[in-house]
C-alpha positions as CSV (number, residue, x, y, z in Angstrom):
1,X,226.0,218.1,-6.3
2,X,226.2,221.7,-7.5
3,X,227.2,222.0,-10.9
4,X,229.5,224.6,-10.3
5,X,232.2,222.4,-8.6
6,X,234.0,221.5,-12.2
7,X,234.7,225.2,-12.4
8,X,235.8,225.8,-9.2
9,X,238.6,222.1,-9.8
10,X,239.2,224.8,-13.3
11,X,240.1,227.6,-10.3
12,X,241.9,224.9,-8.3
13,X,244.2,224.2,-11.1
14,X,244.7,228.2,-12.2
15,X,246.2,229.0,-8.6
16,X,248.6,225.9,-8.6
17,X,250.1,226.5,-12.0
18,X,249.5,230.2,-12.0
19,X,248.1,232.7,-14.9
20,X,251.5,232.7,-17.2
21,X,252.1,228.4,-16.9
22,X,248.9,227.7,-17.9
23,X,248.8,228.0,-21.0
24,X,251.3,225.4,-21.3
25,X,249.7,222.9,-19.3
26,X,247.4,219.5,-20.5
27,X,246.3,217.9,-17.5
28,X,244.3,214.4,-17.6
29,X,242.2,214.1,-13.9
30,X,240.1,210.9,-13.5
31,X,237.6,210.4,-11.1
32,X,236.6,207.2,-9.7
33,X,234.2,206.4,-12.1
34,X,234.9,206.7,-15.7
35,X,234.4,210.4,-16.2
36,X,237.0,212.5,-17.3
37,X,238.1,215.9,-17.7
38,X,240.6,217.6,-19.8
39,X,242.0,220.8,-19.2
40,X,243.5,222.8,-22.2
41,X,244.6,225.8,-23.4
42,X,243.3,226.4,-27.2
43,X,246.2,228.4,-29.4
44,X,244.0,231.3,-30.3
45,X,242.7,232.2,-26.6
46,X,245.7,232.4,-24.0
47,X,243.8,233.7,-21.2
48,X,240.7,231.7,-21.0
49,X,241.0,228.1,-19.7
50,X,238.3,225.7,-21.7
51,X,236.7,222.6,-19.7
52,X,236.1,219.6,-21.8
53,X,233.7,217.5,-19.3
54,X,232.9,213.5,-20.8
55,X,231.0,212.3,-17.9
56,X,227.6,211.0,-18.6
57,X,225.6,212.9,-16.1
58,X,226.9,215.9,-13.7
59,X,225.4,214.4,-10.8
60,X,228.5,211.8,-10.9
61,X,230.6,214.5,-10.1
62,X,232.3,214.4,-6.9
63,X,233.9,216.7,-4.8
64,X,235.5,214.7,-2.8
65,X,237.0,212.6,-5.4
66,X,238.5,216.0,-6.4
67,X,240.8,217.0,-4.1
68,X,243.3,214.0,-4.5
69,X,243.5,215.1,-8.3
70,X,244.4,218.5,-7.0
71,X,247.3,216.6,-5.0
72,X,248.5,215.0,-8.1
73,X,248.3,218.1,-10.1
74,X,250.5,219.8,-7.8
75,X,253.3,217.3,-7.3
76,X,253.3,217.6,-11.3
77,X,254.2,220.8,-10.8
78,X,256.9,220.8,-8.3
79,X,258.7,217.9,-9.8
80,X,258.6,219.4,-13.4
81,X,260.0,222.7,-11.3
82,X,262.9,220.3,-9.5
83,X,263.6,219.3,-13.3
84,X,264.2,222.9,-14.3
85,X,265.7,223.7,-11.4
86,X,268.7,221.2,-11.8
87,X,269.2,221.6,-15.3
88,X,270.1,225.6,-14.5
89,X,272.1,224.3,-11.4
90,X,274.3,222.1,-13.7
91,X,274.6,224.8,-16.1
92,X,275.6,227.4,-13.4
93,X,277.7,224.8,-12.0
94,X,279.7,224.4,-15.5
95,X,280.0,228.2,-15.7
96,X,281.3,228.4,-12.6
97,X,284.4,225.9,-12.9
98,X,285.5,227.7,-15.9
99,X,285.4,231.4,-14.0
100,X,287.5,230.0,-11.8
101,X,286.8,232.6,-9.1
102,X,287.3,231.8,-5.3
103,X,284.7,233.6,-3.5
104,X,281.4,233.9,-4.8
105,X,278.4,235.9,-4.2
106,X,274.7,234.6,-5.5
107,X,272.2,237.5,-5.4
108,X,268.5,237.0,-5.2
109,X,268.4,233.0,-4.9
110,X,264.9,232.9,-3.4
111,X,265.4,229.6,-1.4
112,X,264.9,228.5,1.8
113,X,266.1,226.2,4.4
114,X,269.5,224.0,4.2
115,X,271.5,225.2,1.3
116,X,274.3,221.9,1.4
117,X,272.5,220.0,-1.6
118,X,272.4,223.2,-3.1
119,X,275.6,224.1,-2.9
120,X,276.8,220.6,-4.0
121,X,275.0,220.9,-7.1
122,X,276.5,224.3,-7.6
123,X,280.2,224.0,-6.7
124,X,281.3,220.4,-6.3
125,X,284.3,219.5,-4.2
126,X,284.8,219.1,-0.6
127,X,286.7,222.0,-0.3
128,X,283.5,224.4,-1.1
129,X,282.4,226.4,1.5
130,X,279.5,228.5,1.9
131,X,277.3,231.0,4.5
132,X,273.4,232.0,3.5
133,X,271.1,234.7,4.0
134,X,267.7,233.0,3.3
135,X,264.8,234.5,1.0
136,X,262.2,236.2,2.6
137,X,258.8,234.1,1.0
138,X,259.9,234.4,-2.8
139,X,262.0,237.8,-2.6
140,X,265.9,238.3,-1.6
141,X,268.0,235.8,-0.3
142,X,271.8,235.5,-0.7
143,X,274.0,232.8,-1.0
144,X,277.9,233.2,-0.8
145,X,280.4,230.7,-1.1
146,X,284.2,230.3,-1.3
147,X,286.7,227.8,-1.5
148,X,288.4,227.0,1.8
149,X,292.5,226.1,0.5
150,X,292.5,229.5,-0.8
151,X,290.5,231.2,2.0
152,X,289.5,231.1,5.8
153,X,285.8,232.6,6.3
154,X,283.7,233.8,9.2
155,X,280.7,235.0,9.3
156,X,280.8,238.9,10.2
157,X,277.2,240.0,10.5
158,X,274.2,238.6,8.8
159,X,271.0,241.6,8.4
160,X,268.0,241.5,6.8
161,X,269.3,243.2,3.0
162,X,273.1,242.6,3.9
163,X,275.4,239.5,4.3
164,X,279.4,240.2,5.3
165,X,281.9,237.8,5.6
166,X,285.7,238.6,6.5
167,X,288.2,236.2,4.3
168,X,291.9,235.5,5.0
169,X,294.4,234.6,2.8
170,X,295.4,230.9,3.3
171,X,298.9,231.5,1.6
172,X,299.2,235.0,1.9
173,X,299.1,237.8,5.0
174,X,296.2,239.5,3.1
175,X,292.6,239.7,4.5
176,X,289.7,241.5,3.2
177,X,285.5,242.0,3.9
178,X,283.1,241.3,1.3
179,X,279.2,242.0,1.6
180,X,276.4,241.0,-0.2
181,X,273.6,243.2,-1.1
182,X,270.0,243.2,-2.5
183,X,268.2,246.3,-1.9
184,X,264.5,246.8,-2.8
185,X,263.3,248.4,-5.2
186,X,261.6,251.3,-3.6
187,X,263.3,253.8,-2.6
188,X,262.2,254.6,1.0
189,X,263.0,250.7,1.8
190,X,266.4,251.4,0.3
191,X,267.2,253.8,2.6
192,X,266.9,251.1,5.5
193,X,269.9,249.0,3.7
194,X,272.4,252.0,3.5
195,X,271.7,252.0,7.3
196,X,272.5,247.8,7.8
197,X,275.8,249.0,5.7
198,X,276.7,251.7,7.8
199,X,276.2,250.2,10.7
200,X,278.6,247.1,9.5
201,X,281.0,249.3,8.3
202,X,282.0,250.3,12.1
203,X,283.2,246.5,12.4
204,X,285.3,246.5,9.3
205,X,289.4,247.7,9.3
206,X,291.0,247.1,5.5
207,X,290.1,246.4,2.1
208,X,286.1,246.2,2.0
209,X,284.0,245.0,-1.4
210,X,280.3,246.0,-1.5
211,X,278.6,243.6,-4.6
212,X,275.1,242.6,-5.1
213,X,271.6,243.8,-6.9
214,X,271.3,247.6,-5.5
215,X,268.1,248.4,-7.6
216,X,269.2,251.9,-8.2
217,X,271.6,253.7,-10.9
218,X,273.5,256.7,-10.0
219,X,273.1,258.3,-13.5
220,X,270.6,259.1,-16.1
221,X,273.6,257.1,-18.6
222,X,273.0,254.0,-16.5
223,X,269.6,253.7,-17.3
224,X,267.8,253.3,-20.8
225,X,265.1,255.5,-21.6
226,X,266.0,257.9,-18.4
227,X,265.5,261.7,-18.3
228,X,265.9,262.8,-14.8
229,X,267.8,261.6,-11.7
230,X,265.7,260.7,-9.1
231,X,265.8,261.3,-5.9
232,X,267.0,257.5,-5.5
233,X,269.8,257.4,-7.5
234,X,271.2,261.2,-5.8
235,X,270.8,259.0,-2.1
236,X,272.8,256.3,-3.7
237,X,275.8,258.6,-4.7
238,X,275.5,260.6,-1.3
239,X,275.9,256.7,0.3
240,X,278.9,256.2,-1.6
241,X,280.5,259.0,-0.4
242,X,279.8,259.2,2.6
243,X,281.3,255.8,2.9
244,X,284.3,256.7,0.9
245,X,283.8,253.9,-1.4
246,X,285.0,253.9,-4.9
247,X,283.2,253.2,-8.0
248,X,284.9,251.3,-10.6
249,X,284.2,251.5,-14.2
250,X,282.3,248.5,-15.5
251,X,284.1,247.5,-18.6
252,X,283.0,246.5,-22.1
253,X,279.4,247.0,-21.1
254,X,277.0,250.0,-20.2
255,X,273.9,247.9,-18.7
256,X,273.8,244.8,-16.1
257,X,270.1,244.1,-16.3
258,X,267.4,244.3,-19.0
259,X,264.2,242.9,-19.5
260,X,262.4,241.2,-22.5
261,X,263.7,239.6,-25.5
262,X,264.6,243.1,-27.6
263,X,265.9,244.4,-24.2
264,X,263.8,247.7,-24.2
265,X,264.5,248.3,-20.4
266,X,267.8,248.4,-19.6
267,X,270.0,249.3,-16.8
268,X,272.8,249.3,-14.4
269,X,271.5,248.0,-10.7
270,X,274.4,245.5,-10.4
271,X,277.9,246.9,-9.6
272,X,280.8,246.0,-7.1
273,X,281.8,248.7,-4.6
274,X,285.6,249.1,-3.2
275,X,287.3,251.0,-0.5
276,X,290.4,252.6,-1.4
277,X,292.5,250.1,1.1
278,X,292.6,247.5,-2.2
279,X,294.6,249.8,-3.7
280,X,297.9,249.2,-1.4
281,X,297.5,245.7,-2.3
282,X,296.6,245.4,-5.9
283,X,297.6,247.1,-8.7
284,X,294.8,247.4,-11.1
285,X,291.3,246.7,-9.6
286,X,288.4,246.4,-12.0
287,X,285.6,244.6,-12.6
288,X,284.2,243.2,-16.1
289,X,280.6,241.5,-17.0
290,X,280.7,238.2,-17.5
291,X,278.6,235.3,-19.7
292,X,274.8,236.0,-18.7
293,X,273.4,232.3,-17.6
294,X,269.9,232.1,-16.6
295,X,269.2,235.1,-15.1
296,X,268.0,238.7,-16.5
297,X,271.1,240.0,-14.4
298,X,274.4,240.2,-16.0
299,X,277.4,238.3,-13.6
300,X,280.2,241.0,-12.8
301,X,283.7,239.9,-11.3
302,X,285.9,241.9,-9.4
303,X,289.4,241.6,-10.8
304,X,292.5,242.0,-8.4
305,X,295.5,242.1,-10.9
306,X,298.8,241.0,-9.6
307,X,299.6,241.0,-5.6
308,X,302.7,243.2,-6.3
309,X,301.8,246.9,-6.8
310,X,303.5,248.5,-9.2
311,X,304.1,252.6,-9.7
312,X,302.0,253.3,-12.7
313,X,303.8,256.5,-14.8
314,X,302.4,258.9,-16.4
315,X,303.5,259.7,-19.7
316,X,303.3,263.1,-21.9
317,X,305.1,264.0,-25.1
318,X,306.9,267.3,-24.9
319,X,306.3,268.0,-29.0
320,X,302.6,268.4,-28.4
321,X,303.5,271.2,-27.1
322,X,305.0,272.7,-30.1
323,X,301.4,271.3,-32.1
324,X,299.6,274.3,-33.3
325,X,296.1,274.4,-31.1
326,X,296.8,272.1,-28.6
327,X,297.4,274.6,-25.5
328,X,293.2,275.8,-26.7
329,X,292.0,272.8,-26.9
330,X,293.3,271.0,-23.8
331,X,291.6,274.9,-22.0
332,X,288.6,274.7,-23.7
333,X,288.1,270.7,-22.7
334,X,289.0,271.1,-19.3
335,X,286.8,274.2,-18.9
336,X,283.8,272.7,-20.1
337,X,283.2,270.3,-17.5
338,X,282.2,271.1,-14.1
339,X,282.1,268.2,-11.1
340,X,281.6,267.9,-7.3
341,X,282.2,265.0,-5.1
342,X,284.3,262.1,-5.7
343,X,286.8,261.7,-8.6
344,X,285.3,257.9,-9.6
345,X,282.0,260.1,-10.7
346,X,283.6,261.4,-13.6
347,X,283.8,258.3,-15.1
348,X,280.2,257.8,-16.6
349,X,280.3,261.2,-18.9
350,X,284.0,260.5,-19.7
């Protein structure tokens, strides 16, 4: 046999387990003979794989008696991946029940083909319900699910980047739109999801929530280590305007996604999006970062505040007047700043 077929096995194994989960692999192949070969990572070297051969000869190798080693190797894989995979769904699952939210929106889920077990892993109960938007190979995908004694949901329009849903209120005469999003990351892509959303937003009449992974700031604040605006994050503010959407401050936290342990890149891609219809039924909309799980993204929830809208005063006490300085220095800060477009923009260089 050639004696190059132990390292092409060595090749075999680097595509199953990939570059990165290599190094953390020991795999023990037997052929059917008594030959046997070990495949290790030493501490010192973590990008060369060493082969550590025992048979007696090289002509016993066999290619043939390969290839079901291969097999075994890769179901090895995939079930240590199903182990990992449930742990983090009974984690999620744990962080869910104590959110206690009703509708739900999973960004980025990656997964294909029937969701139920999925779902049941995430949110027990029969009263869970859920619609999908499947991954595309290993990018996008979005998963959205609610619970049905609280709300009625159907299915609204379902797009490559975009997945809307219309709820109604089961105890209430309240009904609302809420679409998921996960944009790409380039820019000229992007532009094709601010057309799905446009073209959505001629079907929708009421209150309307945009939330999801948009891949984009809309200020050089948003971003760590940013010095200009791009010319993405200028299209993403036009598309919010030209929508009339609002913008709502993201409390207690300035970033929603960062990357590496010390967190040297930072940003703000995740946000939830409003029309101003939520205002006639709630009165204090915001939305606040939650507990990070297993993800580099940081949850957000959109907060409604009570049902009953209340005036909200404003309140001003007539002896500043008489302060020495004040009338200069309310005309001097008012003065210095100078803004166009919508008044939820002001709110990142408050």
């Amino acid at each position: 046999m050639d004696k190059e077929a132990p390292s092409n096995s060595v090749e075999t194994i680097r595509k199953e387990v990939g570059e990165e989960d290599s190094t953390n692999v020991l795999v023990e192949l037997r052929n059917q003979g008594n030959s046997r070969e070990k495949v290790s990572q030493e501490e010192g070297d973590k990008n060369e794989i060493m082969v550590h051969n025992t048979t007696e000869t090289e002509e016993n190798w066999d290619i043939e008696d390969a290839e079901p080693l291969s097999v075994q190797l890769r179901l090895f894989i995939k079930e240590k991946e199903k182990e990992t995979s449930l742990d983090k769904r009974r984690l999620v699952k744990s962080i869910l029940a104590s959110w206690n939210a009703d509708i739900i929106c999973i960004q980025e889920t990656k997964l294909e083909g029937n969701m139920t077990e999925i779902v049941k892993q995430l949110w027990g109960g029969r009263w869970v319900d859920f619609t999908c938007l499947e991954a595309s190979g290993t990018r996008g995908g979005k998963l959205m699910l609610w619970d049905s004694r609280v709300w009625k949901g159907e299915i609204l329009e379902i797009k490559s980047y975009t997945l809307t849903c219309k709820f109604e209120a089961q105890l209430r005469n309240f009904f609302c739109h809420v679409t998921g999003v996960y944009a790409p990351n380039c820019y000229i892509e992007r532009r094709l999801v601010w057309e799905e959303i446009g073209s959505v937003r001629g079907l929708i009449e009421g209150p309307w929530a945009l939330c999801g992974d948009f891949n984009v700031c809309r200020y050089i604040s948003e971003k760590r280590i940013c010095t200009r605006r791009t010319k993405g994050m200028k299209e993403f503010s036009d598309f919010i305007e030209d929508m009339n959407l609002i913008d709502l401050l993201l409390e207690d936290a300035k970033y929603t996604w960062f990357k590496w342990d010390l967190h040297e890149a930072a940003s703000r891609i995740d946000r939830m999006l409003i029309s101003a219809d939520w205002d006639d039924s709630f009165n204090n909309m915001n939305q606040i970062p939650l507990q990070k799980i297993t993800s580099d993204h940081t949850p957000i929830a959109l907060q409604g505040g009570s049902w009953q809208k209340k005036k909200s005063y404003f309140k001003f006490e007539n002896w500043w007047l008489g302060t020495e300085g004040f009338i200069d220095i309310i005309k001097g800060w008012w003065n210095s700043f100078s803004y166009e477009g919508r008044p939820d923009s002001f709110w990142p260089v408050r």
